[in-house]
C-alpha positions in Angstrom: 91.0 103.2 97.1 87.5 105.2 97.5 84.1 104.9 98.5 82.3 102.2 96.4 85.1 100.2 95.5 84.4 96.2 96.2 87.0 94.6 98.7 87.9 91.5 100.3 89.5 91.3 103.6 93.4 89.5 103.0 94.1 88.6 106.3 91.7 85.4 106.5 93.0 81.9 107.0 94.8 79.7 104.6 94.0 75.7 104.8 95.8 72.9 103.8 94.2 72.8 100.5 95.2 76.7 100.0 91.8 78.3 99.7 90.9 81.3 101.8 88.4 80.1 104.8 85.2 82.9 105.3 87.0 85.4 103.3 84.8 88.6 103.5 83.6 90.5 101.0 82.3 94.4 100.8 82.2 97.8 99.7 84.3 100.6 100.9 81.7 103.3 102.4 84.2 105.9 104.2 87.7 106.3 103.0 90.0 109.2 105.2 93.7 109.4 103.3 94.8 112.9 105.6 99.0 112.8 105.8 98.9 113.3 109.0 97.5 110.0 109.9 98.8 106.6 109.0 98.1 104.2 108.1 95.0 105.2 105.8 91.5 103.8 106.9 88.2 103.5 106.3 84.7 101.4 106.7 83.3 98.8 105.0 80.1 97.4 104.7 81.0 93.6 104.6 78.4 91.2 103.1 76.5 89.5 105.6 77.5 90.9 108.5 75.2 94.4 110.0 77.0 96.7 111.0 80.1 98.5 108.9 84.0 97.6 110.6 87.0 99.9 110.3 89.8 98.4 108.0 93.1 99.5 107.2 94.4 99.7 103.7 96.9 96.9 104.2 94.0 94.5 105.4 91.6 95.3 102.0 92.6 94.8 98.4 90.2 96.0 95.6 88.8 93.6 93.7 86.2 95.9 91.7 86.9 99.9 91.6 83.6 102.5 91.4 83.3 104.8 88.7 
């Protein structure tokens, strides 16, 4: 993952019918990967929402990486 990737938050709810309920959406603005701290995280800029919120690699998946 780096900065400008587009993720979506994969901790949302699942409903009967399957579909994710208010899944978020965003791009990755700060990603820190040091060794010395795990697990890796970062801020994203969700869509929608005003302020950025810290996420955890295991939280995000990329749907669309930067160049």
């Amino acid at each position: 993952m780096k900065v400008g990737d587009l993720v979506r938050e994969i901790r949302g709810q699942i409903t009967e019918l399957g579909s994710d309920e208010g899944e978020k959406v965003g791009v990755l603005v700060e990603w820190d990967v040091e060794e010395e701290q795990l697990p890796a995280a970062g801020w994203v800029k969700w869509h929608g929402d005003f302020d950025w919120s810290i996420v955890y690699a295991d939280d995000i998946e990329v749907i669309s990486e930067s160049r």
